[in-house]
DSSP file (Angstrom, degrees, kcal/mol; ACC not computed):
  #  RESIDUE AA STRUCTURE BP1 BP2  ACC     N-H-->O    O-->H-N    N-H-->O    O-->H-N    TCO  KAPPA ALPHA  PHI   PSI    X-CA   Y-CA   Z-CA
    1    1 A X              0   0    0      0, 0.0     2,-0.2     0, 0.0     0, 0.0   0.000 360.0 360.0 360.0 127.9   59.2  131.0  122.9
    2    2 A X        -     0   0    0      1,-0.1     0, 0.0     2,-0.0     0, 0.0  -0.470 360.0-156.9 -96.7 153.9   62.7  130.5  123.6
    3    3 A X    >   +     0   0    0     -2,-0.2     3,-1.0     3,-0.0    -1,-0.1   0.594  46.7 139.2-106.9  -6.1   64.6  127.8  121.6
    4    4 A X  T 3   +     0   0    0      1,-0.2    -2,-0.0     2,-0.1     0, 0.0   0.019  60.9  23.1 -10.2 135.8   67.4  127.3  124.5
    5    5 A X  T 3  S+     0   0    0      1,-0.1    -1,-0.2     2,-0.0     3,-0.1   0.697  89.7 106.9  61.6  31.2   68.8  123.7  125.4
    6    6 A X    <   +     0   0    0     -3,-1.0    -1,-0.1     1,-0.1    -2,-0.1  -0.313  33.6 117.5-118.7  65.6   67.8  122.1  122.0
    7    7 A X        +     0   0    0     -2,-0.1     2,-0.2     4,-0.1    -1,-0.1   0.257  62.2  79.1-108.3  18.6   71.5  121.8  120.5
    8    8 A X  S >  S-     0   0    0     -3,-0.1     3,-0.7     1,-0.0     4,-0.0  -0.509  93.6-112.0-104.8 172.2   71.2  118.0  120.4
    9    9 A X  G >  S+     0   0    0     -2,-0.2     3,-1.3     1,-0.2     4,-0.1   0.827 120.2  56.0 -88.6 -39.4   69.6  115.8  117.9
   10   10 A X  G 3  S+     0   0    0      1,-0.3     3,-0.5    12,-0.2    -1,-0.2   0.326  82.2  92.0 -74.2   3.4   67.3  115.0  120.7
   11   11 A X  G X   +     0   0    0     -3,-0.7     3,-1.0     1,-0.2    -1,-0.3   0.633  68.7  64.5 -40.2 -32.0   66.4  118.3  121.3
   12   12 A X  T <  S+     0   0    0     -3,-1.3    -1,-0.2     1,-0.3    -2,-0.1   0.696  82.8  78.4 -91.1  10.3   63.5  118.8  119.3
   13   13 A X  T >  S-     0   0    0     -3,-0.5     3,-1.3    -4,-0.1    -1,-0.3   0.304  80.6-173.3 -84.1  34.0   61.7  116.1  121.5
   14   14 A X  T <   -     0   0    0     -3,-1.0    -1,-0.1     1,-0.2    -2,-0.0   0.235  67.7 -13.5  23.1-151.4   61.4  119.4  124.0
   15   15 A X  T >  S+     0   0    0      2,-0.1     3,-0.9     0, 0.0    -1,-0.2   0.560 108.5 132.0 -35.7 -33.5   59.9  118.1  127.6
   16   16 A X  T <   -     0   0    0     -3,-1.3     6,-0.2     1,-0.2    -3,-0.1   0.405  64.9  -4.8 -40.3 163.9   58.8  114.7  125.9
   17   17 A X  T 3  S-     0   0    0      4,-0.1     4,-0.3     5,-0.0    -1,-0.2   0.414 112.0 -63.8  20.8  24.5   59.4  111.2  127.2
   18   18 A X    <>  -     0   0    0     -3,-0.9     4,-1.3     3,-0.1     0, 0.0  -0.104  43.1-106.2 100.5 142.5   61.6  111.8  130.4
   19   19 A X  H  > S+     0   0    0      2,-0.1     4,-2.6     3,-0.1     5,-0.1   0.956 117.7  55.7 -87.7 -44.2   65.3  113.3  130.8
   20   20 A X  H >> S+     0   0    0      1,-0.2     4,-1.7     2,-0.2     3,-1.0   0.957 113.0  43.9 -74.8 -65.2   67.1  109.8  131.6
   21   21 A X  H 3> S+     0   0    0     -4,-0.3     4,-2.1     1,-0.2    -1,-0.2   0.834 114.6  53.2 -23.6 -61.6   65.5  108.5  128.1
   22   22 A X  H 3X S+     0   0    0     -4,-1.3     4,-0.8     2,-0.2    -1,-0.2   0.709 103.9  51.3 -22.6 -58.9   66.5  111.6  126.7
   23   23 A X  H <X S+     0   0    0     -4,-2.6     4,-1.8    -3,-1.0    -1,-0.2   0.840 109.3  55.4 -65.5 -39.1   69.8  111.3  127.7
   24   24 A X  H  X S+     0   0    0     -4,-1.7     4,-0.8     2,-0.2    -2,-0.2   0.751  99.6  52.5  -4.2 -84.3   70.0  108.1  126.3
   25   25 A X  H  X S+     0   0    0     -4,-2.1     4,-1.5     2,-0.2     5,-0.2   0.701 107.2  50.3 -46.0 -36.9   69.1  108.5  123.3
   26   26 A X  H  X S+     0   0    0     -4,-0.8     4,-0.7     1,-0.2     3,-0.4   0.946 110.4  55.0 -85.4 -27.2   71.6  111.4  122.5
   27   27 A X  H  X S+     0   0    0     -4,-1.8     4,-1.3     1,-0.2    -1,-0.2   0.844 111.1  49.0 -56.4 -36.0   74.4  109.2  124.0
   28   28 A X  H  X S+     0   0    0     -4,-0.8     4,-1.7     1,-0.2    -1,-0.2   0.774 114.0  35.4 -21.6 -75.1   73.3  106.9  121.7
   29   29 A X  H  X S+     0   0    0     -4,-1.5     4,-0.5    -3,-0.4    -1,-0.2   0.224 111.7  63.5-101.1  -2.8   73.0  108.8  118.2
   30   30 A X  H  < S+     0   0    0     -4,-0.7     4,-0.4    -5,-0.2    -2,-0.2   0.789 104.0  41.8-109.2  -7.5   75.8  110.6  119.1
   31   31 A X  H >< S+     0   0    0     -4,-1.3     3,-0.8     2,-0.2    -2,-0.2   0.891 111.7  59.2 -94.7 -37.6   78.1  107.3  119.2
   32   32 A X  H 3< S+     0   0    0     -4,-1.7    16,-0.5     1,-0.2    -2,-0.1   0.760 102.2  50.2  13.5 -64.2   76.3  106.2  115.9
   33   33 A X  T 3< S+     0   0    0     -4,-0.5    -1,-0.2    14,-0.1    -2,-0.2   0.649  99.8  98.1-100.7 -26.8   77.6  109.7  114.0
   34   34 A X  S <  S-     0   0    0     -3,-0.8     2,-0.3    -4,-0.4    -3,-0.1  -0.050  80.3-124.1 -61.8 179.0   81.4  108.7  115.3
   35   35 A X        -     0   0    0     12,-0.1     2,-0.2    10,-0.0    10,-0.1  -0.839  32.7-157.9-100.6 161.8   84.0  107.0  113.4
   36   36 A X        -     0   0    0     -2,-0.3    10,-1.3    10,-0.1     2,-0.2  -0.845  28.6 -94.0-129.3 169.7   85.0  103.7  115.5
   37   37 A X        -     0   0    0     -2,-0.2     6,-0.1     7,-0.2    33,-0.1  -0.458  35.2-116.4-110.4 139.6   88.2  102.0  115.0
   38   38 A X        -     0   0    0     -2,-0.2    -1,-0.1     1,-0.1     6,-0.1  -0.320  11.4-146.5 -64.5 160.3   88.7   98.8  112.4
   39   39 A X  S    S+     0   0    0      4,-0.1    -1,-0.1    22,-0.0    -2,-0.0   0.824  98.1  42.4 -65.6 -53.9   89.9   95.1  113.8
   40   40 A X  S    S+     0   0    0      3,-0.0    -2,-0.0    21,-0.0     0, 0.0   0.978 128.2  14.2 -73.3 -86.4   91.7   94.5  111.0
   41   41 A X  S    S-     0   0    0      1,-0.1    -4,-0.0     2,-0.1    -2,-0.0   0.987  91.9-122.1 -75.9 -50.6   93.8   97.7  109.7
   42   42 A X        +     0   0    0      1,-0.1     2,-0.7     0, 0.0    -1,-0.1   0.209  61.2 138.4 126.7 -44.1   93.6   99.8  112.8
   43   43 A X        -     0   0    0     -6,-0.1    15,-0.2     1,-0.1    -1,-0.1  -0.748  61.8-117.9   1.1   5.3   92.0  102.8  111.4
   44   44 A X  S    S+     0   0    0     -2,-0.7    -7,-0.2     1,-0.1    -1,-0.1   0.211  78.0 105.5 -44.9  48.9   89.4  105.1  112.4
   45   45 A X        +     0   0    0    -10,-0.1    12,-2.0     1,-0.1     2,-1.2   0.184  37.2 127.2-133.8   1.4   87.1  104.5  109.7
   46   46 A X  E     +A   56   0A   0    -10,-1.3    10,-0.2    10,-0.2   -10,-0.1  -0.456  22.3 171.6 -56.0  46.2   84.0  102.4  110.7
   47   47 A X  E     -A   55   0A   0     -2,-1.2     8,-2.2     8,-0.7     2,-0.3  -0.268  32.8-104.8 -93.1 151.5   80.8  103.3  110.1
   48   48 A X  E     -A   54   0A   0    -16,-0.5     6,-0.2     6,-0.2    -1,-0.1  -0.648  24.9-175.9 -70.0 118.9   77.3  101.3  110.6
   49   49 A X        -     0   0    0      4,-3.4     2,-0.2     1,-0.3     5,-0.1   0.570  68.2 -23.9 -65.7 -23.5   75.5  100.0  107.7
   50   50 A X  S >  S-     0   0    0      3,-0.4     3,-2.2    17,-0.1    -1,-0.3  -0.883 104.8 -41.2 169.9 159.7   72.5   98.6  108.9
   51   51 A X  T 3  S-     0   0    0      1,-0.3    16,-0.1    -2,-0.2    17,-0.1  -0.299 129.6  -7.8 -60.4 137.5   71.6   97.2  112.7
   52   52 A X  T 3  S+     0   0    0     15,-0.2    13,-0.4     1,-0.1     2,-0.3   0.621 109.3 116.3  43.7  31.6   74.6   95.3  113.8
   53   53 A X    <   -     0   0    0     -3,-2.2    -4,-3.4    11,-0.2     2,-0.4  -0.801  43.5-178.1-124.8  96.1   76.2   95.5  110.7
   54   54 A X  E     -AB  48  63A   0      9,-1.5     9,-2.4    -2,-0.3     2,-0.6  -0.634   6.6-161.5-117.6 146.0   79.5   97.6  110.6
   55   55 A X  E     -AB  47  62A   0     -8,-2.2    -8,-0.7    -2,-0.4     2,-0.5  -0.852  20.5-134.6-139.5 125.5   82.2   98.6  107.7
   56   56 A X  E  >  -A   46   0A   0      5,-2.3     4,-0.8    -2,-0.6   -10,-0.2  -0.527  15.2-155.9 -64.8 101.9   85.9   99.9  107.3
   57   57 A X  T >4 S+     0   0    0    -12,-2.0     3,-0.6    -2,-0.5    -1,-0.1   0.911  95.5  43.6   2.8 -98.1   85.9  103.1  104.6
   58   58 A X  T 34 S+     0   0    0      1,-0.2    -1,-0.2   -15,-0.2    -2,-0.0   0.566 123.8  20.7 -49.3 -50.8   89.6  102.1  104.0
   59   59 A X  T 34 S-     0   0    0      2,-0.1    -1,-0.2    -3,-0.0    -2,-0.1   0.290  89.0-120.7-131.9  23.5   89.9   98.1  103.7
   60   60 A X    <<  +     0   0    0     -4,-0.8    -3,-0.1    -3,-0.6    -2,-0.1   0.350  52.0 162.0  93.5  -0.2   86.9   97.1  103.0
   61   61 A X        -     0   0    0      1,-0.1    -5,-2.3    -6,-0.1     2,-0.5  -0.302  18.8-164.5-108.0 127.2   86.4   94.6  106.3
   62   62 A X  E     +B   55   0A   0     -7,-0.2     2,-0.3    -3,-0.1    -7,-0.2  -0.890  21.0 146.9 -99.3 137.5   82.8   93.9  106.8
   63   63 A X  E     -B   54   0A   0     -9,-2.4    -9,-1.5    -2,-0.5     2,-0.2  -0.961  40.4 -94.9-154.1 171.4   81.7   92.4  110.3
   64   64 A X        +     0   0    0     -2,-0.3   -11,-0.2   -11,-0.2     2,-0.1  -0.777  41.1 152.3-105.7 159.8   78.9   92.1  113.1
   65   65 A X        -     0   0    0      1,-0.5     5,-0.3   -13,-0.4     2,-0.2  -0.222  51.2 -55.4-144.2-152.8   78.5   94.1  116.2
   66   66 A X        -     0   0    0      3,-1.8    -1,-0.5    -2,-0.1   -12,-0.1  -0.205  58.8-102.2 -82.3-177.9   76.2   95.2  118.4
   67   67 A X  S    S+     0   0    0     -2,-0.2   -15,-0.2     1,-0.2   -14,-0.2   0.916 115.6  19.2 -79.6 -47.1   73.3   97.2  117.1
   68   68 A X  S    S+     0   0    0    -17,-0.1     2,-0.3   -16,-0.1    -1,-0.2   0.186 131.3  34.5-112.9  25.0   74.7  100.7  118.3
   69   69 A X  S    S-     0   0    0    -37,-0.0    -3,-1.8   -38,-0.0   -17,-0.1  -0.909  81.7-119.1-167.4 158.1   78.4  100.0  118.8
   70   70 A X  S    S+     0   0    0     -2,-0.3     2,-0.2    -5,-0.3    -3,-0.1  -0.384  99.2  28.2 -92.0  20.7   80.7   97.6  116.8
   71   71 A X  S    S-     0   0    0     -2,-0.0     2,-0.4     0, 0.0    -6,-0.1  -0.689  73.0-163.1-115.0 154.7   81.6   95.3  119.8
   72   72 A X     >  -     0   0    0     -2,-0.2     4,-1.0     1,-0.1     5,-0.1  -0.930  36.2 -99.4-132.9 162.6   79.4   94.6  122.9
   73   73 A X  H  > S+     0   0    0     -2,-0.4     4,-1.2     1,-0.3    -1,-0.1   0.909 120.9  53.9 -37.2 -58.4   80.3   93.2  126.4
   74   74 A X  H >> S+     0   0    0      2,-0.2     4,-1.8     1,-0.2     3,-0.6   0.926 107.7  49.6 -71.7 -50.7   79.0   89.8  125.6
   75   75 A X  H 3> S+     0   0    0      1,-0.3     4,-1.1     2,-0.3     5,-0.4   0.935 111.6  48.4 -54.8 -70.1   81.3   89.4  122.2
   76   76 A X  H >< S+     0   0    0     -4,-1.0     3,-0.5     2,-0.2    -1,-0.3   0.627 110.7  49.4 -43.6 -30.6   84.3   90.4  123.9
   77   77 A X  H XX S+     0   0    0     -4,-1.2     3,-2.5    -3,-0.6     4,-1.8   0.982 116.7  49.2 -38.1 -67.7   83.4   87.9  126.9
   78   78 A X  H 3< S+     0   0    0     -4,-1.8    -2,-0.2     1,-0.3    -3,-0.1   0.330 106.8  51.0 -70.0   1.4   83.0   85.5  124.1
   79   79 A X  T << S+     0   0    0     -4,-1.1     4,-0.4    -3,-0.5    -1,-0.3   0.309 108.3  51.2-110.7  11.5   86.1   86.2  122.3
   80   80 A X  T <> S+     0   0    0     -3,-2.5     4,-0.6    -5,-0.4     3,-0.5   0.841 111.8  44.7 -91.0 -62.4   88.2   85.8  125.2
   81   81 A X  T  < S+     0   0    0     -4,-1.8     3,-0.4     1,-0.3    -3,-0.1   0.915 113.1  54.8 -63.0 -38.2   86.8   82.4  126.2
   82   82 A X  T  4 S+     0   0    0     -5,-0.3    -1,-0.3     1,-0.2    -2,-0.2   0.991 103.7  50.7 -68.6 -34.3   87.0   81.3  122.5
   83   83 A X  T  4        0   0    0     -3,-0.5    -1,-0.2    -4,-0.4    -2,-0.2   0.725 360.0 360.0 -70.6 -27.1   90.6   82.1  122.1
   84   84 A X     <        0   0    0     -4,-0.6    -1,-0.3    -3,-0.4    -2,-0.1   0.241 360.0 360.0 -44.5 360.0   91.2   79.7  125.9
């Protein structure tokens, strides 16, 4: 049995659940495992703590996000309009 096309985290779910899920998922986990960039300092240093909970290595700045990324559509709508 060949282990070909399982070089993703979501590899080892082989055939399982669908390719578009699949795909999904590794898009997913694989923006998760970055660093994303602070508000504050500027930084590349941002990692997730906990769902929707994200924190700068470097200056300490704790805030809330979305679950799997540190800003989401709707915040950024909503920080445009609050700043009007």
């Amino acid at each position: 049995m060949s282990k070909a096309g399982k070089s993703k985290a979501v590899g080892g779910l082989g055939v399982r659940y669908g390719r578009t899920v699949r795909k999904q998922l590794a898009t997913i986990q694989q923006n998760l495992k970055m660093k994303q960039y602070c508000q504050r300092c500027g930084t590349r240093s941002v990692r997730r703590t906990s769902v929707g909970i994200w924190k700068c290595r470097r200056c300490g700045f704790t805030f809330s996000g979305a679950a799997y990324a540190p800003t989401s559509k709707m915040g950024d709508v909503a920080r445009r309009s609050a700043k009007a």
